[in-house]
C-alpha positions as CSV (number, residue, x, y, z in Angstrom):
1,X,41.3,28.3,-24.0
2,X,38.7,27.5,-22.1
3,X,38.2,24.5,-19.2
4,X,35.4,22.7,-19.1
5,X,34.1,21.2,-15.3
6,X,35.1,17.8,-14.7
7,X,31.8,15.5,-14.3
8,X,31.4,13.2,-11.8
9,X,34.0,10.5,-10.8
10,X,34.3,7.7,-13.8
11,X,32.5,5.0,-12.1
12,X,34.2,1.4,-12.5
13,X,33.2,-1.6,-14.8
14,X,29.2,-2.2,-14.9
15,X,28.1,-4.4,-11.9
16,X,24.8,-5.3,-14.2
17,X,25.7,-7.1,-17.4
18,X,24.2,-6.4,-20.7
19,X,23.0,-10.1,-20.1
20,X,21.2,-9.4,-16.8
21,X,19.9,-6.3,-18.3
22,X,18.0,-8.5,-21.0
23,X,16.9,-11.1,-18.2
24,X,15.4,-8.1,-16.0
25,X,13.9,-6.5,-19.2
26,X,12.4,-10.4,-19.8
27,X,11.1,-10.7,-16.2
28,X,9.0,-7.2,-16.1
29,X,7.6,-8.0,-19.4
30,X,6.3,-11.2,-17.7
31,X,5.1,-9.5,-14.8
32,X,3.3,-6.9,-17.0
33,X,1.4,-9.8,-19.1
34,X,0.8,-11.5,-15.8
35,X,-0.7,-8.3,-14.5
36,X,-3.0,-7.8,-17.5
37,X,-4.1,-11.3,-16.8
38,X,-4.6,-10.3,-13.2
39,X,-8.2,-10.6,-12.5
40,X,-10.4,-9.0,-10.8
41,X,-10.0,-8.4,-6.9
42,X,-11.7,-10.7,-4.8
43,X,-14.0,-9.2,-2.5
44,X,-16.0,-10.1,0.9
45,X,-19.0,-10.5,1.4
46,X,-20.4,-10.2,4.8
47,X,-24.1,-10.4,6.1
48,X,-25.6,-8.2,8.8
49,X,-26.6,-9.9,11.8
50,X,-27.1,-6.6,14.1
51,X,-31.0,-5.0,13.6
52,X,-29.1,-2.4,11.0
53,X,-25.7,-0.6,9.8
54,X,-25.4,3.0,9.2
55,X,-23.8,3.9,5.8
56,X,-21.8,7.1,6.0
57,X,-20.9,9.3,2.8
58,X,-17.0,9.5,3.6
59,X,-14.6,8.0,6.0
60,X,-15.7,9.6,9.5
61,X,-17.9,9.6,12.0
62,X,-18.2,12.8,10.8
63,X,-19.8,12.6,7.8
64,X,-23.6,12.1,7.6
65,X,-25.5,8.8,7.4
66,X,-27.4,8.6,4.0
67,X,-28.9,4.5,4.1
68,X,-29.3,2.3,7.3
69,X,-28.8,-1.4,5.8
70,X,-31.2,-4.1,7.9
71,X,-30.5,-7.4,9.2
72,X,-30.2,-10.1,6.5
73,X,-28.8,-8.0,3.7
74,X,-25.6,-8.2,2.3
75,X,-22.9,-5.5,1.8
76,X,-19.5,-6.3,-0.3
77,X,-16.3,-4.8,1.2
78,X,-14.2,-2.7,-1.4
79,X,-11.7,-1.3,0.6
80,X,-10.3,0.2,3.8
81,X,-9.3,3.5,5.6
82,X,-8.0,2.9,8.4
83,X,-11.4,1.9,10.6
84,X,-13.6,3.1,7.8
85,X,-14.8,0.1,5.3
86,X,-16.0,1.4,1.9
87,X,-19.2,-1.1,1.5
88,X,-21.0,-1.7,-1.6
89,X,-25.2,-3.1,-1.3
90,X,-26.9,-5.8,-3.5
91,X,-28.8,-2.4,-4.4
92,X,-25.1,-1.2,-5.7
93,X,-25.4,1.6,-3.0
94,X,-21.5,2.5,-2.0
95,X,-21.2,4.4,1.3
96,X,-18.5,4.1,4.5
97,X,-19.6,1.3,7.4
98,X,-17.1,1.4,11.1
99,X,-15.0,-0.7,12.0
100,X,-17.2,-1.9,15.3
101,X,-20.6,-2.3,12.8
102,X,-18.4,-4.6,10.9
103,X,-17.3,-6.9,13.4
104,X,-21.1,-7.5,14.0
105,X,-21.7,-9.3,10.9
106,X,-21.7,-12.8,9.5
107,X,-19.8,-14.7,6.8
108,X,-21.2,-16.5,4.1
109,X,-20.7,-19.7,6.1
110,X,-23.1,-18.0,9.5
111,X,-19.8,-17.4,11.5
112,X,-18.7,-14.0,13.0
113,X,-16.5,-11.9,10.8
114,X,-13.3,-11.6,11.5
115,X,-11.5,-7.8,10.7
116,X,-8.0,-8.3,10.3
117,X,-5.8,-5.5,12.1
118,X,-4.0,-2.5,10.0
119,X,-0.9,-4.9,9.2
120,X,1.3,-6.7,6.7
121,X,-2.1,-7.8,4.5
122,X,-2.5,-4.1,4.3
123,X,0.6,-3.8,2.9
124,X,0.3,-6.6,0.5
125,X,-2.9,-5.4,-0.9
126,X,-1.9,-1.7,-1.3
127,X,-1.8,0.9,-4.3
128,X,-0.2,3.5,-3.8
129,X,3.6,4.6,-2.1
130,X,5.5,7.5,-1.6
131,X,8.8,8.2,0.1
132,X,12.4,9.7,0.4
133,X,15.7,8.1,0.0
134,X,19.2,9.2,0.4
135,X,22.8,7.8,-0.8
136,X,25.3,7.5,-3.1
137,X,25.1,8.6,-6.6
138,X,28.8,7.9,-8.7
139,X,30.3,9.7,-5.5
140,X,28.0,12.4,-5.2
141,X,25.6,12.5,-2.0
142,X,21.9,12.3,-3.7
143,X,18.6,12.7,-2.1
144,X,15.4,11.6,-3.9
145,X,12.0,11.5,-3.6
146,X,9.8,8.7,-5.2
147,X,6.1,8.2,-5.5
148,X,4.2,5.1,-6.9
149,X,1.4,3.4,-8.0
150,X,0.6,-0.7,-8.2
151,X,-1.2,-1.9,-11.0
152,X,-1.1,-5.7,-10.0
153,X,0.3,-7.6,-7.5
154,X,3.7,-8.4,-9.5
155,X,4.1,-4.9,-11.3
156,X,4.1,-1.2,-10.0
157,X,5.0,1.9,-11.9
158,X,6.7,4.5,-10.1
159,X,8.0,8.7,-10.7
160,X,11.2,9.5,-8.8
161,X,13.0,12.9,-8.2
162,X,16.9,12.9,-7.9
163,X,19.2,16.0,-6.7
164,X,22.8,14.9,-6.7
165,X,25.5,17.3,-5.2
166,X,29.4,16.5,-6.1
167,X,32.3,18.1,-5.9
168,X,32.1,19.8,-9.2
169,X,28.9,19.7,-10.8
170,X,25.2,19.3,-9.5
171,X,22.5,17.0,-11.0
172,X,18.6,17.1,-10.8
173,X,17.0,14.4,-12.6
174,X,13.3,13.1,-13.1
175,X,12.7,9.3,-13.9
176,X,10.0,6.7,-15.0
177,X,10.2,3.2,-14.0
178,X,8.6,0.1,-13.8
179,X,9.0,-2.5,-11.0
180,X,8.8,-6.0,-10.9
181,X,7.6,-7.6,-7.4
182,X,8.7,-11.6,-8.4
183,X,7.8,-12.1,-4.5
184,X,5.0,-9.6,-3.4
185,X,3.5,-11.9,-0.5
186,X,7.0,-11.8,1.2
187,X,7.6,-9.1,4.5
188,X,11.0,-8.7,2.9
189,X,10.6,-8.9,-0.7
190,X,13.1,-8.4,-3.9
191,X,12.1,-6.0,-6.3
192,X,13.4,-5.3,-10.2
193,X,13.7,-2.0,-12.1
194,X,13.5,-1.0,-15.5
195,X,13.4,3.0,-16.4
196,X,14.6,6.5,-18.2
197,X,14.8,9.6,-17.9
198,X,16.6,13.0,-18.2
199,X,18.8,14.4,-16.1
200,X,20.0,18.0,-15.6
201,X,23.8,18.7,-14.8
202,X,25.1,22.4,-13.7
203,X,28.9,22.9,-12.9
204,X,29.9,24.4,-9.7
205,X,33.1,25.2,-10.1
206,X,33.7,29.0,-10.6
207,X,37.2,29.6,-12.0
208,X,36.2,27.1,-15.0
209,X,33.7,27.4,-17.5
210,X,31.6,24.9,-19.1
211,X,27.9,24.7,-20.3
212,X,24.8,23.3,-18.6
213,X,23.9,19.9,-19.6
214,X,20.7,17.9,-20.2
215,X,21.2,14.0,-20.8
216,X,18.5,11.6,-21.4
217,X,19.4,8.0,-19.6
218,X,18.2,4.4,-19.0
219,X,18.9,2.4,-16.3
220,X,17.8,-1.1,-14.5
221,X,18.1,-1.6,-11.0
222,X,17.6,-4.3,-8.1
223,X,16.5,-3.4,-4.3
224,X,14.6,-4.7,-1.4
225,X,11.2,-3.8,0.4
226,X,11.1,-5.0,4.2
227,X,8.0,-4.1,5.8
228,X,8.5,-2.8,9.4
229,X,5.1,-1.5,10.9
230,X,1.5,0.4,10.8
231,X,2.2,2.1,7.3
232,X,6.1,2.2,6.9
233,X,8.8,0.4,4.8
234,X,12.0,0.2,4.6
235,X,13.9,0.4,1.4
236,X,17.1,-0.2,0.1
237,X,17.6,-0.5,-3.6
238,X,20.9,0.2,-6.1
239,X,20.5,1.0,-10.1
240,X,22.8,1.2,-12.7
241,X,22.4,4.3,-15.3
242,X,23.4,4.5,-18.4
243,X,23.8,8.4,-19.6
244,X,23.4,9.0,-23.7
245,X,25.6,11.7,-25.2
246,X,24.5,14.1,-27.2
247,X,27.1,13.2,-29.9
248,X,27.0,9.9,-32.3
249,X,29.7,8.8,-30.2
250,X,28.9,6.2,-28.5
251,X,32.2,5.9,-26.4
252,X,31.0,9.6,-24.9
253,X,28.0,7.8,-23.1
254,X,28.8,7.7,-19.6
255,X,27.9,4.9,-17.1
256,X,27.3,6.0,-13.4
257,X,25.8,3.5,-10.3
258,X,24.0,4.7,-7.4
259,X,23.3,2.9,-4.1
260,X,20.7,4.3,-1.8
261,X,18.4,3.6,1.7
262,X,15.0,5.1,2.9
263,X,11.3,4.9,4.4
264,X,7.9,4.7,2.1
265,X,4.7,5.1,3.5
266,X,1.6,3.0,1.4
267,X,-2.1,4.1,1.4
């Protein structure tokens, strides 16, 4: 008769009740009305004070001047690259202003602008993450990678990339979630997950024989963000899967927990 591999070590009792799993559930379905709600961004304005600015067509020094702005006009900041500025005219004319032209001009009120440093208000104000994390996964060491993308300040989406190695099977699995950020203003700041996915197991023992598996799963999750410097966070986060059987029986579903640590970079 033939064996089938044994799957990953039975995890113990849920630490995420089916009560917490509602409330989580609740609170990203608040965040995602709150982030429809979400208005739009709140620009500066800034007035030039020097006899001109040079508008360039990318971010670089490199790239050519195409309008010289003069004293008196306005420009709108949209966003930043490191010392580039993306401006916008009263003309709607878009183009890429330095840092050092910036710091020439005038605010609304006639006093000099002030240009904050690459720092946390970078962070705050950011869109899109990527990163890698590694830890435990049911007893399996598990590496990911995750990328992500911030539609308002309390709610992100996010794509993540799992390869878990045990001791008798290996796992790759690819997973949607959305975060909640209850806090996003904090340096260190709670985050709540909400996701699915499928996951693909392969056994690997070889005196045994058992079939390849594909498993669809849900999970939530809770983790932390602490912002650490220039461009880089730290993260630490644990989620709670739940893994659907392919059978009606629901007893067959299988419940595994991972805990896992890493770095993110935001742009």
């Amino acid at each position: 008769m033939a064996r089938h591999a044994p799957a990953l070590p039975r995890p113990h009792p849920s630490l995420i009740s089916n009560d917490m799993r509602i409330t989580l559930l609740i609170l990203i379905s608040q965040c995602w009305l709150s982030g429809l709600a979400y208005g739009a961004e709140q620009y500066r304005v800034v007035q030039i004070a020097d006899p001109y600015i040079e508008l360039h067509t990318g971010a670089g020094s490199g790239y050519p001047v195409f309008l010289v702005v003069e004293r008196g006009a306005t420009i709108t900041l949209l966003k930043r690259k490191t010392d580039w500025f993306k401006v916008r005219t009263s003309k709607e004319q878009e183009g890429w202003v330095n840092l050092r032209q910036l710091e020439l001009t005038l605010t609304p009120s006639g006093e000099k602008t002030h240009i904050e440093a690459i720092a946390i208000a970078d962070y705050r104000r950011h869109r899109w993450e990527m990163g890698v994390s590694g830890g435990d996964y049911s007893g399996a060491r598990a590496i990911s990678l995750f990328g992500g993308y911030r539609f308002a300040e309390h709610l992100s989406g996010e794509l993540t990339l799992t390869q878990a190695l045990g001791d008798y099977s290996s796992s790759v699995s690819v997973k949607a979630a959305l975060l909640a950020h209850p806090f996003p203003a904090w340096r260190i700041a709670p985050f709540f997950a909400l996701g699915t996915g499928v996951a693909r197991t392969q056994p690997r023992a070889t005196l045994v024989q058992s079939a390849d598996r594909t498993d669809q799963f849900a999970n939530v999750g809770i983790g932390a963000q602490a912002y650490l410097s220039r461009r880089f966070v730290l993260r630490v986060e644990y989620n709670d899967y739940l893994v659907f059987s392919a059978s009606n029986d629901h007893d067959a579903n299988e419940e595994i927990h991972e805990w896992k640590a890493g770095f993110a970079i935001f742009f």
